[in-house]
C-alpha positions as CSV (number, residue, x, y, z in Angstrom):
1,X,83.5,143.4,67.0
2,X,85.3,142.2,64.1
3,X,87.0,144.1,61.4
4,X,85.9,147.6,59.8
5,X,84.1,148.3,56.9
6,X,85.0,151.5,55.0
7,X,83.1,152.5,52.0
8,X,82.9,156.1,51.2
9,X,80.8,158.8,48.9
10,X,81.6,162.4,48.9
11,X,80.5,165.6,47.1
12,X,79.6,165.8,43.4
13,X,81.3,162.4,42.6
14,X,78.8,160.2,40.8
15,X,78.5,157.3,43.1
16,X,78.6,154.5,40.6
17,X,82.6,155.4,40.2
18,X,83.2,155.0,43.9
19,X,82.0,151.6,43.9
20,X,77.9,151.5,44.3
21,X,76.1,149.7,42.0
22,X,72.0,149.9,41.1
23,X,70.3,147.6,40.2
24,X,67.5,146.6,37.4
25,X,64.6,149.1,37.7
26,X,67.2,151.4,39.4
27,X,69.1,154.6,37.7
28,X,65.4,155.6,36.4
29,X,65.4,159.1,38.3
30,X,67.2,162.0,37.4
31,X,70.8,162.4,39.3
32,X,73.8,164.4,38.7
33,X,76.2,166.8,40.7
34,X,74.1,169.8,42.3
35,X,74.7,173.2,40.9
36,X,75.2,175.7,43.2
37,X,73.0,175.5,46.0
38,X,72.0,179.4,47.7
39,X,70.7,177.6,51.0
40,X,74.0,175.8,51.0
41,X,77.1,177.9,49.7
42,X,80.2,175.7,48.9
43,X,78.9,172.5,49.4
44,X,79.5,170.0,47.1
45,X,76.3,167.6,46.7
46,X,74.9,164.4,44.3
47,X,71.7,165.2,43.8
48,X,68.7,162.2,42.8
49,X,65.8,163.6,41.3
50,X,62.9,161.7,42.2
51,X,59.8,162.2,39.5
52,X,58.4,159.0,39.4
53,X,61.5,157.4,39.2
54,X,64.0,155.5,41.8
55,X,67.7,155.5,42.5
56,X,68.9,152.8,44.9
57,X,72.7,153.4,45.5
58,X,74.3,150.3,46.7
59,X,77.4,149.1,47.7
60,X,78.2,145.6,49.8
61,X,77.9,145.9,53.2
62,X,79.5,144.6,56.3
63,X,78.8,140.9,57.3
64,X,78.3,139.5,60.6
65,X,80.2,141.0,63.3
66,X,81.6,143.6,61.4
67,X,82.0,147.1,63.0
68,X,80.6,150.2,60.6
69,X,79.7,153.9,61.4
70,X,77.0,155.1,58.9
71,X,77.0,158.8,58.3
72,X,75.1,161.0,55.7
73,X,74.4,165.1,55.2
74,X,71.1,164.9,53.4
75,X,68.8,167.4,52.8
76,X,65.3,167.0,51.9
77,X,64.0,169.5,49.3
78,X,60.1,169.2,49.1
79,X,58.1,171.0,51.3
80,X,55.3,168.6,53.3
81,X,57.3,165.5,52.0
82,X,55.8,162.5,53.7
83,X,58.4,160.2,55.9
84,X,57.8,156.7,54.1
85,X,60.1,154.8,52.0
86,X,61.2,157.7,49.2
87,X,64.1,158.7,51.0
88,X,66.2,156.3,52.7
89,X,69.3,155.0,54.4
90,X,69.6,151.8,55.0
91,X,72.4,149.3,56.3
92,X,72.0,145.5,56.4
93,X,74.7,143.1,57.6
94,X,72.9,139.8,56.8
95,X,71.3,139.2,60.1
96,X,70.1,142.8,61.0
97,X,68.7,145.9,59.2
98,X,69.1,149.5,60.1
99,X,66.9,151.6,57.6
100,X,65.9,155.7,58.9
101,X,63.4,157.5,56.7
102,X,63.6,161.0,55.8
103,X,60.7,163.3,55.0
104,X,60.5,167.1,55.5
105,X,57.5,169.2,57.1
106,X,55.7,172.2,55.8
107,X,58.2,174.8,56.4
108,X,61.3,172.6,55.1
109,X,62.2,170.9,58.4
110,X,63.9,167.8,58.3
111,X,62.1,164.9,59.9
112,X,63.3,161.4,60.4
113,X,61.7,158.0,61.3
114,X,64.5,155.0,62.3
């Protein structure tokens, strides 16, 4: 494999100062760092709220050949949330595409489609 790709978010940084960009129809939903979260004590989370509305996050990826590790601590906050195309990672390299859905169940579960 050819040379790593290292782009990072973490916690309540707004990701458009760590180098993702949106695009035109994007930044219409609701974001900003999460308050206080009682499920998840001490962790510092962006949160997009989705009402309608989209927020892509993107930054550029690796190309051809490139070696990347993509990893994310997501939660899903709607009960019974459908896994489609709301909620979404996706990684394209310009010859493949990785993309894993994320939905959530009645009880709150986490469910995933790749």
């Amino acid at each position: 494999m050819g040379a790593a790709h290292a782009q990072t978010h973490y916690g309540r940084t707004d990701p458009l100062t760590e180098g993702f960009i949106t695009e035109p129809g994007d930044g219409t939903a609701g974001a900003s760092p999460i308050g206080s979260d009682p499920e998840f004590p001490g962790v510092a989370a962006w949160q997009v709220e989705n009402i309608g509305a989209r927020n892509r996050y993107r930054l550029a990826g690796p190309g051809p050949g490139m070696s990347w590790t993509l990893a994310a601590r997501m939660r899903v906050v709607d009960l019974a949330d459908a896994v489609d195309a709301n909620i979404v990672l996706e990684v394209a390299d310009g010859t493949n595409r990785w993309f894993v859905s994320f939905g959530s169940n009645a009880v709150g579960g986490t469910l995933m489609s790749f």
